[in-house]
Every structure is written in C-alpha cells, then in structure tokens.
C-alpha positions in Angstrom: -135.8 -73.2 -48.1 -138.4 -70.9 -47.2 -139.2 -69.0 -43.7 -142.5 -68.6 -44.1 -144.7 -71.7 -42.8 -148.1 -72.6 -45.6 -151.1 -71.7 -43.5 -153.3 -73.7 -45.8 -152.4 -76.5 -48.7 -155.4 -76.3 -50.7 -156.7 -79.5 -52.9 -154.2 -82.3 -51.4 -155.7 -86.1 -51.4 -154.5 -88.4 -48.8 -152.8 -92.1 -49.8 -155.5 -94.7 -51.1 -158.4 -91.6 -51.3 -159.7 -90.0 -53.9 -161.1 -87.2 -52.0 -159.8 -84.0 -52.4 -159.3 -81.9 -48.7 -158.0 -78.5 -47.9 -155.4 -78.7 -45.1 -155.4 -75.6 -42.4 -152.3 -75.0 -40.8 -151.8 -73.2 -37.4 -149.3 -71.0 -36.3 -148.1 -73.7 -34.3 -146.8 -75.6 -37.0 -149.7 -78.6 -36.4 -152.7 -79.5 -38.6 -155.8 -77.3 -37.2 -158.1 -78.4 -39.8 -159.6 -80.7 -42.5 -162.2 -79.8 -45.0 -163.6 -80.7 -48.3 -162.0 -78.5 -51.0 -163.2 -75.1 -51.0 -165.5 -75.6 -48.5 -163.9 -73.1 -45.9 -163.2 -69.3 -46.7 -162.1 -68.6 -43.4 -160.4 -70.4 -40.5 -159.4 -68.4 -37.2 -159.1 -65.1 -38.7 -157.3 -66.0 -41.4 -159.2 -66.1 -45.1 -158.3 -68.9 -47.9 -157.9 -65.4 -49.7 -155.2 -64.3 -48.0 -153.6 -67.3 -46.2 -150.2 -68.5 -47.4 -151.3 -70.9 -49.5 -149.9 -74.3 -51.5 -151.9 -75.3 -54.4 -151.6 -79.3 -54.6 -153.7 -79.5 -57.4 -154.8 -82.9 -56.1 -151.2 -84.1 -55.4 -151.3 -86.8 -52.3 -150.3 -85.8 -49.0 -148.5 -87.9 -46.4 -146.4 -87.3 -43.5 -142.7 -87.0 -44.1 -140.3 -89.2 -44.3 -137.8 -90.2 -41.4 -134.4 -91.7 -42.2 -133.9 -94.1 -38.5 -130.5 -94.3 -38.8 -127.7 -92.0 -40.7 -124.2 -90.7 -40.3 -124.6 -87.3 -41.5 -121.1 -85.8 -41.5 -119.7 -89.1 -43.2 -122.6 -89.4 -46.0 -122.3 -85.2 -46.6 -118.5 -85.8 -47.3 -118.2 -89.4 -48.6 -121.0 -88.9 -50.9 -118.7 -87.2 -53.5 -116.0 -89.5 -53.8 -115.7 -92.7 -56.1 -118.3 -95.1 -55.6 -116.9 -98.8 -56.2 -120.6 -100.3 -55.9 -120.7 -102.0 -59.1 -116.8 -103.5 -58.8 -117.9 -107.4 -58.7 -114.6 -108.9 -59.0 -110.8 -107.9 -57.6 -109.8 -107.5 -61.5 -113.2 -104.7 -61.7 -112.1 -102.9 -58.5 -108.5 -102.4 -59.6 -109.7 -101.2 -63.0 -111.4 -98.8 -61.6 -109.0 -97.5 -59.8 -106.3 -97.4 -62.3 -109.2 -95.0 -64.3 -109.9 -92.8 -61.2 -106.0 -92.2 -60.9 -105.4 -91.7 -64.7 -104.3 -88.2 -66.0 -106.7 -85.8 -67.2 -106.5 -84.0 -70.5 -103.7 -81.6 -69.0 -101.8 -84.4 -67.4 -103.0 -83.8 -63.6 -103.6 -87.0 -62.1 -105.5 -87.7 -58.0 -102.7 -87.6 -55.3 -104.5 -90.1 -53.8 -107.8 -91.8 -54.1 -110.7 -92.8 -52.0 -113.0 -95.5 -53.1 -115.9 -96.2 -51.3 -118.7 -98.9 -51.0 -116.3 -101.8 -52.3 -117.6 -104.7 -52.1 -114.9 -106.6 -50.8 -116.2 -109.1 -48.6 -118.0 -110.8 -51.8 -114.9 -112.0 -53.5 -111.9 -112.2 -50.8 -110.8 -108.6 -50.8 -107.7 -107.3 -52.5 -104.3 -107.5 -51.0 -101.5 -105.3 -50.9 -99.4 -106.3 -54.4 -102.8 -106.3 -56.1 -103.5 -102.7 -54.9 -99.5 -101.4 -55.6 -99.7 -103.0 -59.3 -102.1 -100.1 -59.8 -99.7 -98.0 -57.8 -97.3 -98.3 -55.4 -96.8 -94.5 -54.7 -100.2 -93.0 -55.0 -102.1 -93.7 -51.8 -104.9 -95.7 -52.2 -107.9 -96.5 -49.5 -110.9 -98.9 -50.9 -113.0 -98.3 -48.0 -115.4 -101.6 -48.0 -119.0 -101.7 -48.2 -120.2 -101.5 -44.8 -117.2 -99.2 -43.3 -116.4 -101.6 -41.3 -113.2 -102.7 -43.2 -110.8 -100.9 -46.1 -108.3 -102.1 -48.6 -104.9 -100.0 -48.9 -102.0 -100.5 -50.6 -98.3 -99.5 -49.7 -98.1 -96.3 -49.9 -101.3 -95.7 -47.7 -100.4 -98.2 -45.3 -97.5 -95.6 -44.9 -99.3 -92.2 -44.5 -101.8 -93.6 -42.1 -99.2 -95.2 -39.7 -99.4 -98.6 -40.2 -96.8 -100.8 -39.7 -95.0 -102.0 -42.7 -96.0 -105.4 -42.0 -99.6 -104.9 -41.4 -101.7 -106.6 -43.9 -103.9 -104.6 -47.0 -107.1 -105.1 -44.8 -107.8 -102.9 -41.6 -111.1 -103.8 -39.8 -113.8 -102.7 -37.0 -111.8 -100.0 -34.6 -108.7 -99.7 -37.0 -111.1 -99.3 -39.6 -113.6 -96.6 -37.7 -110.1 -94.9 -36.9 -108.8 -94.6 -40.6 -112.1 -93.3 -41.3 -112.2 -90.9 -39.2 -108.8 -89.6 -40.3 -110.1 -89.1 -44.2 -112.7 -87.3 -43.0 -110.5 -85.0 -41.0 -111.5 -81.2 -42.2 -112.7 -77.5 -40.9 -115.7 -77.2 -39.2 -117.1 -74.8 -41.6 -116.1 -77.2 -44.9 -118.6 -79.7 -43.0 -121.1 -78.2 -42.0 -121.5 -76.5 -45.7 -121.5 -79.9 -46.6 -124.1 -81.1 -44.1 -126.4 -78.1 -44.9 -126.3 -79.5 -48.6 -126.9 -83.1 -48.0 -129.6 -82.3 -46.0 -131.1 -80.0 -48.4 -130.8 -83.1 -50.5 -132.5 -85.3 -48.3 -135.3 -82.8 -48.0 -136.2 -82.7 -51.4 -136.3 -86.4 -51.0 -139.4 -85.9 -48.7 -137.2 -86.3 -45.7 -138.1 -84.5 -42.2 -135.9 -86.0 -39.6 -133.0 -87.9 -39.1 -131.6 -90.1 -36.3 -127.4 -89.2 -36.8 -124.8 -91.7 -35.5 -121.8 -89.8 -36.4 -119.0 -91.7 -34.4 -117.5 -88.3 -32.4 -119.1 -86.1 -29.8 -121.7 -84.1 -31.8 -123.3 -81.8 -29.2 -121.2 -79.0 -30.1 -121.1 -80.0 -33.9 -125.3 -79.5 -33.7 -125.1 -76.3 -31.5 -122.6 -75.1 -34.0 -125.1 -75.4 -37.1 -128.3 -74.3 -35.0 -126.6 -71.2 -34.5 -125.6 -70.9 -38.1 -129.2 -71.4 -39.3 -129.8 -74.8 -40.0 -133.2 -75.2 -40.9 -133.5 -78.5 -43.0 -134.5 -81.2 -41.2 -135.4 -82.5 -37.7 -132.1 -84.6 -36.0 -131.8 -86.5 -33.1 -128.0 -87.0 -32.6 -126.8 -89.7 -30.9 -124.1 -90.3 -27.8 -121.5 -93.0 -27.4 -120.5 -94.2 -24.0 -117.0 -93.0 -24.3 -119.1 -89.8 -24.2 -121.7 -90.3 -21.9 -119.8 -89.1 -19.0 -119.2 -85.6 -20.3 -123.0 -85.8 -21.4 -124.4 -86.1 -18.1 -122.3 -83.7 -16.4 -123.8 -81.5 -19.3 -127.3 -82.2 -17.8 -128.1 -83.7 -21.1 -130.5 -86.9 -21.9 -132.5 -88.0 -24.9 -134.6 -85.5 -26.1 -132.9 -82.3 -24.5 -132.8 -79.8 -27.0 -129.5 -78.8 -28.9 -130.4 -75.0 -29.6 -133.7 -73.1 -29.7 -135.5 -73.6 -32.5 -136.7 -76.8 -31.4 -135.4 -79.2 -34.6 -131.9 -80.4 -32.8 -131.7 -83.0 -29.8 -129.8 -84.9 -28.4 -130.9 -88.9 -29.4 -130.3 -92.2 -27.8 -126.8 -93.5 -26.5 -125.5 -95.5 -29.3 -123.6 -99.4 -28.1 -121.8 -101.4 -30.8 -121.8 -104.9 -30.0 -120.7 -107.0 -32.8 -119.1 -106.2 -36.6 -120.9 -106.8 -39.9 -121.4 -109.6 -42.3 -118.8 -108.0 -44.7 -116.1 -108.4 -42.5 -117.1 -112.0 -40.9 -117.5 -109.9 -37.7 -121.1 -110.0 -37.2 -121.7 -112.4 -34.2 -123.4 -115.4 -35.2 -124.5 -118.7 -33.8 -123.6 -121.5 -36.1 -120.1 -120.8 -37.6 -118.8 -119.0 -40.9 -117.7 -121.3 -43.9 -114.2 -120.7 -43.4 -114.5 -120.6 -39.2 -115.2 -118.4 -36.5 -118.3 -117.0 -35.3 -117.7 -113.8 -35.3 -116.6 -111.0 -33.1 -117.7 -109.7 -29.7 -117.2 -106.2 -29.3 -119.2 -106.0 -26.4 -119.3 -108.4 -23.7 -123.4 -109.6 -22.3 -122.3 -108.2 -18.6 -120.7 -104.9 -19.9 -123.6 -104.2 -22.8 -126.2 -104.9 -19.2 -124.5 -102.5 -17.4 -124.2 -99.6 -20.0 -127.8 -100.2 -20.5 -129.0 -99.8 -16.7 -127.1 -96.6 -17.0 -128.9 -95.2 -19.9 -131.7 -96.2 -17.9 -131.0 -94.0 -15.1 -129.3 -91.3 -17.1 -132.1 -90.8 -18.7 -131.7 -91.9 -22.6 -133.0 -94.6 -24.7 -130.7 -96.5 -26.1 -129.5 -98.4 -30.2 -127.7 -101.6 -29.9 -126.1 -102.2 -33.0 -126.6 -106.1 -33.2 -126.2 -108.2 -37.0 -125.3 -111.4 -35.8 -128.1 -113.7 -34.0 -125.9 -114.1 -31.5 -125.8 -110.6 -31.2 -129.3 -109.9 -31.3 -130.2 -112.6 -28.6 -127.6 -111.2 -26.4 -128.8 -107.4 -26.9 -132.8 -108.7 -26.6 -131.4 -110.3 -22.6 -129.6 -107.1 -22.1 -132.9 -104.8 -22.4 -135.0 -107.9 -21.0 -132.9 -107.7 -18.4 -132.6 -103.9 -18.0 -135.7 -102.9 -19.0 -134.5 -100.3 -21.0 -135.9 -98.5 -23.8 -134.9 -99.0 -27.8 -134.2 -100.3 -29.9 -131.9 -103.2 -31.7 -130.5 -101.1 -35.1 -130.0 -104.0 -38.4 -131.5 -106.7 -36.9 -130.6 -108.4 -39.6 -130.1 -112.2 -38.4 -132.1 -113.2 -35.9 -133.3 -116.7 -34.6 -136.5 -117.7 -35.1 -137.1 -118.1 -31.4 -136.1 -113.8 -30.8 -138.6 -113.2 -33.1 -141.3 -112.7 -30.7 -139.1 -110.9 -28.3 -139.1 -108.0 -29.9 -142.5 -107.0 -29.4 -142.9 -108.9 -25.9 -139.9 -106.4 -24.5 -141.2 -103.4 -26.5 -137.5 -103.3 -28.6 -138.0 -101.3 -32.0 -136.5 -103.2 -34.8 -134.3 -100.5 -37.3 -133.7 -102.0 -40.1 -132.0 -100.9 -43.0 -133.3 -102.8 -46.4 -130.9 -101.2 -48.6 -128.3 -103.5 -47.1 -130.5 -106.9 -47.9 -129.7 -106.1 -51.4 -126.5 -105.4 -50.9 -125.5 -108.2 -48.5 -127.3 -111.0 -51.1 -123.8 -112.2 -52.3 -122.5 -112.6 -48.8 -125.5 -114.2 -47.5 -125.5 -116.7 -50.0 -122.3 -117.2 -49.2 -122.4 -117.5 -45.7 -125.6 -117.7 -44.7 -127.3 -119.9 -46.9 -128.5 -122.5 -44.2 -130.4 -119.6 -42.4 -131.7 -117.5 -45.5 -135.3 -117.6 -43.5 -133.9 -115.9 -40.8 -132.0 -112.4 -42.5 -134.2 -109.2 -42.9 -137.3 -111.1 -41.5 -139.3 -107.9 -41.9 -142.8 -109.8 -42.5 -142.4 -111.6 -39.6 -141.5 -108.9 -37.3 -144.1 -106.9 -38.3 -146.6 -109.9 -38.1 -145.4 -110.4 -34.7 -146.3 -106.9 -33.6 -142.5 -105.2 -33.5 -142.0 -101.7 -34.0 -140.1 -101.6 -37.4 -138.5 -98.4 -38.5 -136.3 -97.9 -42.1 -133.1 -96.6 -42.5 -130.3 -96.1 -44.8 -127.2 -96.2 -42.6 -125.4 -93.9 -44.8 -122.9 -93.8 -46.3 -123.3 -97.4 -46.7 -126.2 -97.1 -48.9 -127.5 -93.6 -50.3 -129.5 -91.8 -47.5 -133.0 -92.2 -49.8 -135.3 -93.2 -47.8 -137.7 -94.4 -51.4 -134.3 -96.9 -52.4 -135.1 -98.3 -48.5 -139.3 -98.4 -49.3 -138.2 -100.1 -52.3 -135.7 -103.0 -51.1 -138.2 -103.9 -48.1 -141.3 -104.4 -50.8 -139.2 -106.0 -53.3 -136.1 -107.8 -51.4 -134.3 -107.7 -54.7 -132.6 -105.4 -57.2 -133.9 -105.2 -60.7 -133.6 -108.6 -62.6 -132.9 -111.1 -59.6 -135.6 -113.2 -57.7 -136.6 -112.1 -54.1 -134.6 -113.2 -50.7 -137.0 -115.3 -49.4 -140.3 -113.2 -50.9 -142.3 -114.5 -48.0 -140.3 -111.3 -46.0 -141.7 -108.8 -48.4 -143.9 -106.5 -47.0 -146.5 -103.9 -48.8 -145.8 -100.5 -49.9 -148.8 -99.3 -47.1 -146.8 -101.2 -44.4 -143.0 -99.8 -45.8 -144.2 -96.3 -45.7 -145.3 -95.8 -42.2 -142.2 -97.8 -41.0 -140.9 -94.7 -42.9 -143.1 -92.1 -41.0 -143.2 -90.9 -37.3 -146.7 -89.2 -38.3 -149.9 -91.2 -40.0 -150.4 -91.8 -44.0 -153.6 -89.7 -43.8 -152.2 -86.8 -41.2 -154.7 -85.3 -39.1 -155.7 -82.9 -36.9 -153.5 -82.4 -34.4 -150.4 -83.9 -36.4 -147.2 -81.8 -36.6 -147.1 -80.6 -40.2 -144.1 -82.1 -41.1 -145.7 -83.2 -44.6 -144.5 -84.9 -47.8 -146.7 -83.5 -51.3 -146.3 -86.0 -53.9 -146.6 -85.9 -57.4 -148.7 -89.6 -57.5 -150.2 -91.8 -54.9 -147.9 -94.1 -53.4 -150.4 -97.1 -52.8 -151.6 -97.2 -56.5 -149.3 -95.6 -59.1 -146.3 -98.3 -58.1 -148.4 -101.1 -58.5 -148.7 -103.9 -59.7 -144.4 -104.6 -58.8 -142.8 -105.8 -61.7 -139.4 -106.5 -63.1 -138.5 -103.0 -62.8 -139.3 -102.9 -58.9 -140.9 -100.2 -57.0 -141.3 -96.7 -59.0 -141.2 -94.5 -56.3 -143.5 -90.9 -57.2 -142.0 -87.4 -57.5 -142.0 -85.1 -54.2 -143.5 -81.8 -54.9 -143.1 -80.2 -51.4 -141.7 -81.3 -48.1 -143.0 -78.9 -45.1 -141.2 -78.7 -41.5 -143.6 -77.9 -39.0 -145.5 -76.1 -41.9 -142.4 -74.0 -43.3 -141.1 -75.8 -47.1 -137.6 -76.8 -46.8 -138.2 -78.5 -50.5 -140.9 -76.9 -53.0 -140.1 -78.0 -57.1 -140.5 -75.1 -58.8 -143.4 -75.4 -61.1 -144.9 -75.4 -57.0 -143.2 -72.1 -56.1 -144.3 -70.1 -58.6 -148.0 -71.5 -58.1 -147.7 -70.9 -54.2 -149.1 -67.5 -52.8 -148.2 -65.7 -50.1 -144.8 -64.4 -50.6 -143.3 -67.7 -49.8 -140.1 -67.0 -51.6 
C-alpha cells in the first residue's frame, strides 16, 4: 500500500463510455472534479504538473468493490489449508486425504490434517471407519462445505472432546465450536494473516468488507487499527450473546472502531436456521428423507432481539436459507420495523418475494453458493428449483440486492460472485433456472456501495481496470464470465493495490 492519496487519475473512461475524463481528487478523499482529458491544468491550487497523479491510459474506472458478507479471521487462516472442493464422491475425499497425510521426500508426514470445503452433504458424508481406514491415529477434521457440519474420524473425535460414541458428523453449534477450536492461535499470527488476505482482497478491487467473524471483534478491530491496518473499509458485526457488553460500551452500528475512520462496528448478526448442506435450513415442504429442518431461533425470540436492535441503535442480518426461514425473518422486521437485511436468501416462496422491497429488507446473497449448492438442490429441492437464488426476480421487484462470498465457504472474490449471479452455472453445465440470471451492469452495482460512473462528490474508493466490464466479457459463452484485470484499487484516494507496470508510470512519489 501506499500513504499517499492520487490527487488526480488522468485519462480513466467510465463502464459503457468511450470518453476519456481526468478525475480530480480532494484532500478529502471524495471526487472534486470531472473533465475531459487534459482539459484542466490546474484545480484548487494544485497543477496537473505537479499533482500526484495515476496515468490510466484509458483504463475504466468504477467504484470498488464490496464483499456484503465475509468471515475475515476464518477465510485469512482457512485459506491455506487443503481444499476438498473437487472431492465428488466419499472414495475421492478419502483419497485425498490419504495424499495430504502421505510422507514427504524425508519421511515427515501432517500430524493432523484439516480439509476444508468438503462437500459432504452431496453424497451422504463419510462416517467414522471410512475416515480411520485412512487413519485411525492421525486426527483428521473434513470440515464440510458450508461450515456448518465436519467429518472426523477416531482419533479427532478424541482430541476435540467428543464422546467416544458420538457419531463422525458434528453439526450447527458443535460444529461452529470445533471450528472455533482449529482456529485457536496468537493474536499477532492473525492479524498478520488478516492484513494479508486483505491485501489480497484489495488487489481484487475490493474496498470494504461486512465481517461476521463468530467472537467479539471490537477489540480484535481496535487491535489492528492501532497496528496500522490500512486495507480495506470493515464493518464488523455483533452477536447477541454480545450485545449486552456492546451497549454498555456505548457502541451501535456505525460507531467507529479507531480513528482513521475505515473500522466500525456493523449490524447485530441473528442465526435462525442451518444450511442446505446439513438438511438444517428451515424449509416449508419437507426433505426427501424427512424433516423440515431446524429452528435455531424461535419467531417470538428473533421479534424480540430485533426490537432491541431497534432501540439500541444497530441494523440488523438475519441469516435465513430456508423459506420457512425467510418468511419468519420478513414477519420479524414487518413486525419490528427494523432495519436490514435477510443474508442468503436463498429459498424463498414466491409469495415473500415482494416483501422484500415493500419492508425495505436488503437481500445478501451470496451466488458463489448457487453453484456450489446445485447437487443438493437437485437433490432436495427439485420441486422448488424456481424459487433458490431468485436474483432476477428480486431485483425486478425492487429489493436491495447486495453480493457476497461468505468466506471461507467460497473464495472471498468478489468477480467468482459477479460471475455465478450472471451465469448461475460453472463452466460446462446449463444454468439453474437461466430466467434468475441477471446482467453483468446489474451484478456489478449489487457489488458496489458507490455508482458505475462515480461522480462528484463520491468517496474515491475506486476500482482501475484493465478492460471494460460491460463489453470485453461479452457475449457469455461456454467459458462463463471473463472477469478484466484490476490495475489499481484507491481507498478514499490512497492505492492499497497498484500492479506494477502502474507504479512505476504513477508520479508523485507514490511509493
């Protein structure tokens, strides 16, 4: 990253334009003005000569990218152990993991091994003689796709306190728990590896982030502020086993966790149902092998915590998969008239549609998960295929859609989520129901807090890329959405990405 802020990015087109604009940037960190190219030589005392300047050479502009829903700390940690994404069978998950916990070339093998992102729920999970024929004294944790549920065999049943007669499969709070406990480490090893996934994220265009880490961040963000985190803008949300220390802290959404102005605190987060993975999600009609689901919330007690984020002054995120979920978190706010928003979203009945937009609930949705979830929606959901990831329609109906990744269950890249919502399919398969596809214009600013053509006035949180969005991935083919390179990324004006063919042609003294 760089400390000093562009004070003008000379030669930028906007998305869909072929004009070619000089952007001014205050001291203030917003847009101050917008002039054909070269036309200016001098803008409130300070001279194109002289200003800090980013060349873009006729690279397209747009405003950053925001990632709606992440878990920071888990993603930064989780993101460098085995990823069992492309196990399809029980056979190709243990096969994997008998090559993760083979010896090297000097005979030192894993002590234990954590596999992430299995995919579990597809093909019956693995049980506990499956996972000790690959071992039975290494530990071994297959944590499933959607964290809500993990595999382990004997051995890790053991070290994690389980009772020897507890089955392979953990799920929902056992599951959050056991997570929690792999991710156990010093404050400093995480928050060097937060600084570096967020430096990652940046140079994916990235500017803000809302974090759901499952623990009582305040004095996690505090911590980092202090230590110079710079990277990204983060709301970081509260759970209501911590909302009573949070208001006798005097905090509510949007109070700000140190001084620089990036870091606040976000909505309270409520959990009210599982995911499809597990069978938890709460549905209407039933499963094909029973049950409805699970209700980790009750209507009455999700009412109530609402009203009090109401009064305490925070917005609030209902996690809700399940329609029955969903309708139940729509009555809560209806009732309530509280403000937020309903994160997945991701079954709905055709009848809640509407409601989103008639109660002014946002919609966060994370595509990445339609593509993942195909296998377990055909399973299970086949009768209401119409009704998962109905993006076109909640947009049609005037909803507030925002993207997300939910990391670490999919890769916090906010272009793999542009790409899923346009497509609704990975390369080589047909569309879930293609009438939910919506354009690459419409999947963007779901992506954005600022405008596709920022203007005067806008915060300069800005994204420089390499080709035009709107026209350079078109027409969509068998290969999907080819998402362009990002040049720059700018926080409030200052780069916290710049490629370096871009460094050396910025002036200024930037580095």
């Amino acid at each position: 990253m760089h400390d000093a802020a562009i004070q003008l990015i000379q030669g930028a087109r906007f998305p869909g334009s072929s004009t070619v604009t000089d952007v001014w940037i205050g001291g203030d960190g917003v847009i101050s003005a917008l002039t054909p190219a070269g036309a200016l030589t001098e803008l409130d005392g300070v001279s194109a000569a002289s200003a800090r300047t980013l060349r873009a050479d006729g690279r397209v502009l747009t405003s950053g990218l925001w990632d709606e829903h992440v878990h920071l700390g888990q993603w930064a940690q989780q993101s460098s152990r085995p990823d069992f994404v492309t196990a399809d069978s029980p056979a190709a998950a243990l096969e994997l993991a008998a090559g993760y916990l083979a010896p090297d070339l000097s005979g030192s093998a894993p002590t234990e091994l954590i596999g992430m992102r299995v995919r579990g729920g597809d093909w019956g999970g693995l049980s506990r003689e499956q996972l000790d024929s690959v071992s039975s004294r290494v530990p071994i944790v297959l944590v499933g796709l959607d964290l809500h549920g993990a595999w382990l065999n004997s051995a890790a049943l053991a070290k994690y306190g389980f009772s020897p007669d507890h089955s392979a499969h953990v799920v929902e709070d056992e599951c959050f728990g056991l997570v929690a406990e792999l991710d156990r480490t010093t404050d400093e090893a995480l928050d060097a590896a937060v600084d570096l996934a967020a430096r990652r994220a940046a140079a994916l265009g990235v500017v803000g982030v809302v974090d759901f880490e499952i623990r009582w961040s305040f004095d996690d963000w505090t911590r980092r502020e202090l230590g110079g985190f710079r990277a990204l803008r983060v709301e970081s949300a509260i759970y209501p086993e911590h909302l009573d220390r949070a208001i006798d802290c005097g905090l509510g959404s949007g109070s700000p966790i140190g001084t620089n102005g990036l870091v606040s605190v976000g909505p309270l987060k409520v959990i009210t149902d599982g995911s499809l993975g597990t069978r938890t999600a709460l549905c209407c009609e039933p499963y094909a092998g029973g049950g409805h689901g699970r209700e980790v919330v009750a209507p009455a007690e999700l009412s109530s915590l609402l009203a009090r984020a109401k009064r305490a002054g925070y917005w609030a995120a209902v996690h809700a998969i399940g329609d029955r979920a969903n309708a139940q978190a729509l009555d809560a706010f209806g009732a309530t008239g509280a403000v937020g928003r309903i994160e997945h979203a991701q079954l709905l009945r055709s009848s809640d549609i509407a409601r989103f937009a008639a109660l002014g609930v946002g919609a966060s949705v994370q595509p990445a998960h339609l593509i993942d979830d195909v296998p377990s929606m055909r399973a299970e959901w086949a009768d209401r295929a119409d009704r998962a990831f109905p993006l076109a329609s909640l947009l049609a109906s005037g909803a507030n859609v925002v993207l997300g990744s939910d990391a670490p269950v999919a890769p916090l890249d906010p272009w793999h989520a542009i790409a899923a919502a346009v497509t609704r399919a990975s390369a080589g398969s047909p569309a879930w129901v293609p009438e939910e596809r919506i354009s690459v214009a419409a999947a963007l600013a779901c992506s954005m807090r600022g405008p596709l053509a920022p203007g005067v006035g806008d915060h300069a949180d800005l994204v420089l890329l390499d080709s035009d969005p709107l026209t350079a991935a078109l027409p969509i083919g068998p290969a999907g959405f080819r998402p362009p390179g990002v040049a720059a990324t700018l926080l409030g004006g200052v780069p916290t990405h710049l490629t370096a063919d871009l460094a050396h042609t910025a002036t200024g003294e930037l580095a």
